[in-house]
N, C-alpha and C positions, 0 to 999 in steps of 0.2 A: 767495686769502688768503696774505699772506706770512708765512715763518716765521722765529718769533722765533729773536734771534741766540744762537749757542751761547757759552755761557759756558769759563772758562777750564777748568776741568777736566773739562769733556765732549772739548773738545780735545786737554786732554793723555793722558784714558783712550783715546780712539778714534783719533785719527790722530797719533800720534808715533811715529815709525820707531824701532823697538827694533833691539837689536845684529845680530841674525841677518839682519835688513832692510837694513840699514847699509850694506854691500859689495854685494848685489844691487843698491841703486839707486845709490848710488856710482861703477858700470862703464856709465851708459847717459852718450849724453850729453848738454851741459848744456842745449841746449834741449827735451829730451826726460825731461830728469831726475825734474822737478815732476808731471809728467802721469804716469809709472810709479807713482811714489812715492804716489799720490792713487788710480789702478788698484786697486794693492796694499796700502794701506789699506782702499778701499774693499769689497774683495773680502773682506776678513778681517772686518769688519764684518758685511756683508749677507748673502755666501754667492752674490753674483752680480756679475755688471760691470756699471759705470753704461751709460747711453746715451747723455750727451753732458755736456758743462761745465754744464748746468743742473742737473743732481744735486750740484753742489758750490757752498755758499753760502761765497760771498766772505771771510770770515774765517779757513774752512778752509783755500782756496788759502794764503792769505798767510800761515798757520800755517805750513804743510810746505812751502812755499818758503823759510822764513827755515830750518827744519834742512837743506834740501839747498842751502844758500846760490846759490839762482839767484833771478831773478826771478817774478814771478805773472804778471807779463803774457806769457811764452813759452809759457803754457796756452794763448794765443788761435791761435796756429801750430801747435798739436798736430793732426793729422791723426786724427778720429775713424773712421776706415773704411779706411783702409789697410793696408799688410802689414803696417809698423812697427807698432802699435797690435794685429795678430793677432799680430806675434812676441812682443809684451809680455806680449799675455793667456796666452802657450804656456808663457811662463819663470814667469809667476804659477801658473798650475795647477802646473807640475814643482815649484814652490816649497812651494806650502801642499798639496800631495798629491791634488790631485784630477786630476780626468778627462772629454776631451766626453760627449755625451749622445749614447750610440752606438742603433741601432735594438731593438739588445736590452736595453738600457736602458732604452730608451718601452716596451717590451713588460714586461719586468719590473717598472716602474712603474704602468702602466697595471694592472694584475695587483692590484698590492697596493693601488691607491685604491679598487679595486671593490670585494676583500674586506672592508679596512679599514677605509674611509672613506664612498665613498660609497653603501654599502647603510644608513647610519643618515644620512648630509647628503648632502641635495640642493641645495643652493645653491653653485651653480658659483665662486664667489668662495670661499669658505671649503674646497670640495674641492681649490682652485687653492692655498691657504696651505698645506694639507697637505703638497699636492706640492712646494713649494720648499722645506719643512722635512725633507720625506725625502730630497731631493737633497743638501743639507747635508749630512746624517746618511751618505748613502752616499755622501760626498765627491766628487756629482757637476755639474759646472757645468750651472745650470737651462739646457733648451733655449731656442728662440725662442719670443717671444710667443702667432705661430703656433703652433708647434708644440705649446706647452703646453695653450692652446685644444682642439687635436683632444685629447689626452691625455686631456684633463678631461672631453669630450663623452662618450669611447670608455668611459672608466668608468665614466662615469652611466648609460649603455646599458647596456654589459654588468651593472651590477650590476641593473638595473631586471630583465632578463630573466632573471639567477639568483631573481629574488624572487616573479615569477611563475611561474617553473618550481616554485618550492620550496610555491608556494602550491595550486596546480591540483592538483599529487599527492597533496596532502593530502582530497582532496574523492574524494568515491565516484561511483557511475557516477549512481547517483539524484540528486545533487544538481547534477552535471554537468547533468544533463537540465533539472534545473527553472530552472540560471540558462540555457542553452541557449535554452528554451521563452522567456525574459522576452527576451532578446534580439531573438530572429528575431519576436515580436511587437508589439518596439519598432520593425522596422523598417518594417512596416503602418500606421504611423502616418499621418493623412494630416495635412498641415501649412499648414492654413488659419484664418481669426478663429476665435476659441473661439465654439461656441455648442453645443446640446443634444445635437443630433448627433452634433456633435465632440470632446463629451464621452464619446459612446457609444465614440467611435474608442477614445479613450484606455484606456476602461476595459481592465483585465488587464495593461498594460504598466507595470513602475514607473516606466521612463524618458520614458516618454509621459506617464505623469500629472505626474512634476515638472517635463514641458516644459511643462505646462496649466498656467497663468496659473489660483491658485487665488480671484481674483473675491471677492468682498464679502465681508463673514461673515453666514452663512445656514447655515441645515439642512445644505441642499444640498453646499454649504463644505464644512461641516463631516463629512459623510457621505464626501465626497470623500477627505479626509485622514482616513478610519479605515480606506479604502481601501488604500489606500497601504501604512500601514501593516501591514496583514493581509497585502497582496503580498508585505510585505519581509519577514515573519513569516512565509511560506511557502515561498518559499527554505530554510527551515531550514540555514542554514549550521552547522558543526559548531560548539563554542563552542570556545576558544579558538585559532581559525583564525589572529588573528592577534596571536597575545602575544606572543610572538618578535621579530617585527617594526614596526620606526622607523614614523612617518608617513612616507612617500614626499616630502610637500609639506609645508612649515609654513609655512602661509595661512591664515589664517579661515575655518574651513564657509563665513560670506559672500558669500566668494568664488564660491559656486557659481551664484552669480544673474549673473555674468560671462560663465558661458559659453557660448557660439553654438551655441546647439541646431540651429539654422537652416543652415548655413553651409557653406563646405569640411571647418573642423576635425573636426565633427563625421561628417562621411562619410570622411575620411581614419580617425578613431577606430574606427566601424563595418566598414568594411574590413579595419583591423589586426585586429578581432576574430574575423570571418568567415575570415579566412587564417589565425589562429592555431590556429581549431576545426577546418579544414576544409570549411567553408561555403562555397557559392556561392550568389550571385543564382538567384530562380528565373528561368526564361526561359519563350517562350508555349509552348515545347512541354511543360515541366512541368507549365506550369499546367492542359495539357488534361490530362493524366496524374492532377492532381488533382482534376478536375471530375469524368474518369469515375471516380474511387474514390470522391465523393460521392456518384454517381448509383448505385451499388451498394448505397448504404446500409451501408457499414462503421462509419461516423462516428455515433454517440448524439451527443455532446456536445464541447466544445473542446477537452478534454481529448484525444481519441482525432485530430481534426486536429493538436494539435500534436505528438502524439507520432507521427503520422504524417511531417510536417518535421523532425522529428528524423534519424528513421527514414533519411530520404531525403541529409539531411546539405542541406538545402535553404533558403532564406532569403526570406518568401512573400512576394512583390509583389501587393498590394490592386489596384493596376489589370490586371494581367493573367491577374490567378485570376479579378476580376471578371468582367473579359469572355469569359473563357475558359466560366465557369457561364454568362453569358448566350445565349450561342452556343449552349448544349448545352440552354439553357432552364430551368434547375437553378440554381434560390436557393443564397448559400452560408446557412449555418445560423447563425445566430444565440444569443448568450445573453443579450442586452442588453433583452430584451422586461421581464423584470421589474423592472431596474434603470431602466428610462425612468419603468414605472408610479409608480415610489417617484417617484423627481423630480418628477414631476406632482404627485401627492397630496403632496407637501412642500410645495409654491409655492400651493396652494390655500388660498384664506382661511379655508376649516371647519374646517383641520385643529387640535386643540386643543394643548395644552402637554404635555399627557399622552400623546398620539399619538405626538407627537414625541420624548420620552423614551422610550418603547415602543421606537420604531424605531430610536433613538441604542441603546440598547442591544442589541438582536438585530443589528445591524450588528457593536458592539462585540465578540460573541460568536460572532459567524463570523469 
């Protein structure tokens, strides 16, 4: 898209060499005249150096060529990347008071996009505006592209991990446990077509259940998502956990049907979590270590398993707990017996309209 051409007094406000200008470009010489001159306008303008004669539309050239009465076409011999060109940007900064972007400057930068900026924006583009208006401001020449890149990344990091540090503290030992338990029961999941069975998988996980493909609208359906809900309801997160704090992302909820339940991302995600808590993979020999604490009969209910992998700081793999009970002979214990029945007698053609509101409701109330 080309840009329309500037009119005459955008010209005269933005690039005409005022008096204290005048003698600075004056002393360079005359094939090098027009290209300072253009430097040193531009710099006063943006707050940064251009990158090449394509940052300057043709009527600007020949604007500030005719005040340093040389020619426009000596712009085409200006050496973009040479020393001349770094001695000019050197006498520009001494000139208009700035200074390079030293490593304690990206620290001290980086510093203040995390507090300031990007713990409420997270859109790399717009934390990257900030930082060139802060370099302005602290009259310093923006670094390289690169460099601005890591800047912008390092502060979106660090501000991310101030935000979950500031968030975890907030939470008690009980509620640590109970998101703890939905985790390490998400990762039991088994990840095959959905059918009855693998609906049974799911049940108790939230994260398992919003990886379940919620299927037609039916009872069933819909029993499903009161599930869910009561999960997230049990959590009992404290209430205003997070008034304080920005969305992290401003995306559509939508959005969430995007992401790769399936995949690398998600097991990189689970990892970060298992590291952050302390977690490891279980392995076969805990898994025997869990068979025999089943086989002692410690365990009533799921409740007392999971608080046993808690306990343990342990993260329970379905295939080698499985085999690990079968070995020793020893079922694990199940709580999905009664929730299968319901699904059966749902899908049954006896069951009446009245049944069925019966059941929507006593679900609704656990």
């Amino acid at each position: 898209m080309e840009r329309p051409p500037l009119g005459m007094d955008e010209l005269i406000e933005h690039w005409t060499v005022l008096g204290d200008e005048v003698g600075l470009v004056s002393a360079k010489q005359e094939g090098a005249r027009v290209a300072f001159a253009l430097l040193l306008k531009y710099f006063t303008e943006h707050g940064r150096f251009p990158r090449g004669r394509v940052e300057f539309p043709d009527e600007v050239v020949d604007y500030v060529a005719k005040q340093t009465k040389t020619s426009a076409s000596s712009l085409g011999l200006y050496d973009w990347s040479g020393r001349t060109i770094e001695r000019h940007r050197s006498e520009i900064r001494d000139h208009l008071g700035f200074r390079d972007c030293s490593v304690a400057d990206a620290d001290k930068l980086t510093d203040w996009l995390a507090v300031n900026v990007a713990h409420a924006e997270r859109q790399s583009d717009r934390v990257r505006e900030e930082l060139l208006k802060q370099c302005r401001q602290e009259r310093i020449e923006p670094p390289s592209p690169g460099r601005i890149t890591r800047i912008v990344r390092s502060a979106l990091h660090n501000a991310e991990q101030t935000w979950f540090h500031r968030i975890a503290a907030r939470l008690d030992a009980e509620t640590v446990a109970r998101v703890l338990a939905l985790v390490a029961a998400d990762n039991t999941a088994v990840e095959t077509e959905e059918s009855d069975d693998d609906l049974d998988e799911h049940e108790g996980s939230v994260l398992s259940l919003i990886k379940a493909m919620p299927g037609n609208v039916s009872l069933d359906s819909t029993l499903t998502g009161i599930r869910k809900l009561n999960a997230i309801r049990g959590i009992e997160l404290p209430a205003g956990l997070f008034a304080d704090v920005t969305r992290l992302v401003d995306v559509p909820a939508s959005e969430l049907g995007l992401y790769e339940w399936d995949g690398r991302t998600i097991k990189q995600h689970r990892a970060g979590v298992r590291k952050y808590f302390g977690f490891r993979e279980c392995s076969v020999a805990d898994a025997e270590k869990a068979a025999q604490w089943l086989n002692q009969g410690a365990a009533t209910d799921h409740r007392d398993r999971q608080h046993w992998w808690i306990q343990t700081r342990l993260v329970p793999s379905r295939a080698k707990c499985g085999s690990a009970a079968s070995s020793r002979g020893t079922e694990m214990p199940s709580r999905r017996a009664s929730a299968r029945v319901s699904r059966q007698t749902a899908r049954g053609s006896s069951a009446s309209g009245s049944e069925c509101a019966v059941r929507l409701t006593r679900a609704g109330a656990t």
